[in-house]
C-alpha positions in Angstrom: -9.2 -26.7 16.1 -11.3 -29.6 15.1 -14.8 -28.1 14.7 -16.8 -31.5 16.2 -14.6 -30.9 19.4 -15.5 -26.8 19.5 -19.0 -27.7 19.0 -19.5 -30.5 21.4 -17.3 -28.7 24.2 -19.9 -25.6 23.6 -22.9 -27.8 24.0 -21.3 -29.6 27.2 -20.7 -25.8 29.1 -24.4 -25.2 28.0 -25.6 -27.6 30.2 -23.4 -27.3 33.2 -25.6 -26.7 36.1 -22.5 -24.8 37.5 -22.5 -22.3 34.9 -25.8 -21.7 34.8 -25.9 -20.6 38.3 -23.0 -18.3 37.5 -24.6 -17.0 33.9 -21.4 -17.5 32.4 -20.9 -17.9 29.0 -18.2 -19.3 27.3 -17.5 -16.6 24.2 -14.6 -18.0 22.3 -12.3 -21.6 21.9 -9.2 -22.6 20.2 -6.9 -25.5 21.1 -5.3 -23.8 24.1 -7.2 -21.2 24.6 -10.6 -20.0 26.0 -12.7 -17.2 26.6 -15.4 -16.8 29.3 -17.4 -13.9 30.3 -19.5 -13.4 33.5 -21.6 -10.2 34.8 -20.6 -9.3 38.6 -24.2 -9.4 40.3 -25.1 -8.6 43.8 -25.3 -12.2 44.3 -21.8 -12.4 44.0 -21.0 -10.0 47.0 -18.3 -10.9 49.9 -20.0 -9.4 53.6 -17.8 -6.3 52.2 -20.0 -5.5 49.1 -16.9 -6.9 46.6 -16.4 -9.3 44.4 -16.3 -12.4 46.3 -13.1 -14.4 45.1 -15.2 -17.5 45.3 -16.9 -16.2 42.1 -14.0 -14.8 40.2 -12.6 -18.2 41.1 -15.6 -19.8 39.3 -15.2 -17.7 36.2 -10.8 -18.4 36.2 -11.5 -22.1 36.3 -14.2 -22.2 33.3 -11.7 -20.4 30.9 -9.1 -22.8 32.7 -11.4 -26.1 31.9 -12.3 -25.6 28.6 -8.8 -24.3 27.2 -7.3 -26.6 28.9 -9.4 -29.7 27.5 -9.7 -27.8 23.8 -7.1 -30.5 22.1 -10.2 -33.4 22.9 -8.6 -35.3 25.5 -9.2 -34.9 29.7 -7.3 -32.4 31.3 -7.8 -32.3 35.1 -6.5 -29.8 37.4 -3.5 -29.9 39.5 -2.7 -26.6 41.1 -4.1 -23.1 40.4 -2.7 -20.0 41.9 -4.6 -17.1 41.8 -3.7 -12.9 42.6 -7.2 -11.4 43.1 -5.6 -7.1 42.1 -8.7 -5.4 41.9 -12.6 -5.4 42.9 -14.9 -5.2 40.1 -17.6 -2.1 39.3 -21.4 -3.7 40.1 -22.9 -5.2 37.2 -19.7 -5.1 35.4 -19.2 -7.8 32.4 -15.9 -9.8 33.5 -14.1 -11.6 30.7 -11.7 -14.3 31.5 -9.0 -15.6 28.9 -7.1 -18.4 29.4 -3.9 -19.0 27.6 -1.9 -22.2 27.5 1.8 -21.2 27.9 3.6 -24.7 27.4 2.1 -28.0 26.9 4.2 -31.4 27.5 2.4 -35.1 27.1 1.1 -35.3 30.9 0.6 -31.5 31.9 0.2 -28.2 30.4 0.7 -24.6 32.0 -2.2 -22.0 31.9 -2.5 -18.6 32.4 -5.8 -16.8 32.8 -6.8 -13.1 33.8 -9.7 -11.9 34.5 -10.4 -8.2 32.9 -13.4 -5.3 33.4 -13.9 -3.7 30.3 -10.8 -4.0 28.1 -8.2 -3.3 30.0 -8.8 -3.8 34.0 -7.3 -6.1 35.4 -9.2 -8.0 38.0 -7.1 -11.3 39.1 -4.3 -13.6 37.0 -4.0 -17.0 37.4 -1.2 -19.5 36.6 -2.7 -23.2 36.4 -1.6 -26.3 35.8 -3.2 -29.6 34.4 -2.9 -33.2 34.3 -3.2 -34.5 30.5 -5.0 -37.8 31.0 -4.5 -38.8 27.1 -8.1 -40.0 27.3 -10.9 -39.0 24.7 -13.2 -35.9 26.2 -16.5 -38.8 27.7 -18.8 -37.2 25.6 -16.7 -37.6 22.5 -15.5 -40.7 20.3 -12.2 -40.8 18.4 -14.3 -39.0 15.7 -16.3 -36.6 17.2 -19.2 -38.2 17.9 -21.5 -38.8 20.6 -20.3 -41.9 22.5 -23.9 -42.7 23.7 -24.5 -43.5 20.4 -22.1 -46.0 19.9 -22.7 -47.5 23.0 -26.6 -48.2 22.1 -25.5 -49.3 18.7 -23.6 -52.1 20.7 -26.2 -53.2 23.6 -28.9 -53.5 20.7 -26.9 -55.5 18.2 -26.0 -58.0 21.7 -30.0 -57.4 22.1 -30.2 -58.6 18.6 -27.6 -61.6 18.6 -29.0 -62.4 21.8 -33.0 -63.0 20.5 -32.9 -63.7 16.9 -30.9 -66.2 16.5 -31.7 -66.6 12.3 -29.4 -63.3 12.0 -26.7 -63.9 9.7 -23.3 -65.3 11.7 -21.6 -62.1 13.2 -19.1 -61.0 16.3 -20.2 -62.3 19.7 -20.8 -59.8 21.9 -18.2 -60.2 24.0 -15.9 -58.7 20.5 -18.7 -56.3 20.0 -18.2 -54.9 23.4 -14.5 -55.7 23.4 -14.3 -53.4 20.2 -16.3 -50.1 21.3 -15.0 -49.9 24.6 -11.1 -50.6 22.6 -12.2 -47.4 20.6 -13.1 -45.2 23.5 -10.4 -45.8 25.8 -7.3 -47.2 23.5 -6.9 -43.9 20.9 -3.7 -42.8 20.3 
């Protein structure tokens, strides 16, 4: 897996507001796969004391997003069916994996279960996505920021636009033509 994509998908589920409010923290990536762990809290409790499947849902669709958009493009989801086999223990650490089972040039098939410990099984998922073949938004074809391009470009208009003893370069109309042919036109 390209290392720029791992590292900026990390920072990006870092500052979801979502997971936050969830704690969860996403513990492993690979193209394909994900892995996400949560700790059941009493905040999490259905009016029966369980697990609520609201918040086991939250944990099966982090794995699911960041697995699913591991390769650098935008994956959205389609359909997700979920079998919720077991409640939790309180304060128990759940670990979701997520696994991509087939991939084609629009969608991909996941599979994500959610485990206690090692080897209880809480709920499995199957999952499909929409591949959107368009660069992750906070990424450029080569990893970077696309912020950063994009205020390289309004300050070189800013620049063609007030100095006008620059040396002769692309009008902005090119300049913008160019960055926003780079984000949305990669193959």
């Amino acid at each position: 897996m390209n290392s720029k994509i791992k590292d900026a998908i990390f920072e990006q589920v870092a500052k979801e507001p979502f997971v936050e409010k969830f704690n969860l923290k996403l513990i492993d990536l690979a193209e394909g796969y994900s892995k996400v762990a949560m700790v059941f809290t009493p905040d999490m409790e259905n009016m029966f004391g369980k697990a609520h499947g609201g918040a086991l849902f939250a944990l099966i669709d982090e794995a699911f997003e960041t697995a699913s958009n591991s390769h650098g493009t935008v994956a959205v989801a389609l359909n997700m069916s979920i079998s919720y086999l077991a409640s939790p223990s309180k304060g128990a650490t759940l670990t979701a994996e997520a696994r991509e089972i087939n991939r084609t040039n629009k969608t991909a098939v996941y599979e994500i279960k959610v485990f206690e410990g090692e080897s209880l099984l809480i709920a499995s998922c199957q999952a499909l996505v929409y591949r959107m073949n368009k660069p992750l938004p906070f990424l450029d074809h080569e990893g970077r920021g696309i912020e950063r391009d994009a205020y390289n470009a309004v300050f070189i208009h800013f620049l063609y636009v007030n100095y006008f003893d620059l040396p002769p370069m692309l009008p902005p109309k090119k300049i913008y033509a160019r960055f926003w042919g780079k984000y949305f036109l990669i193959n």
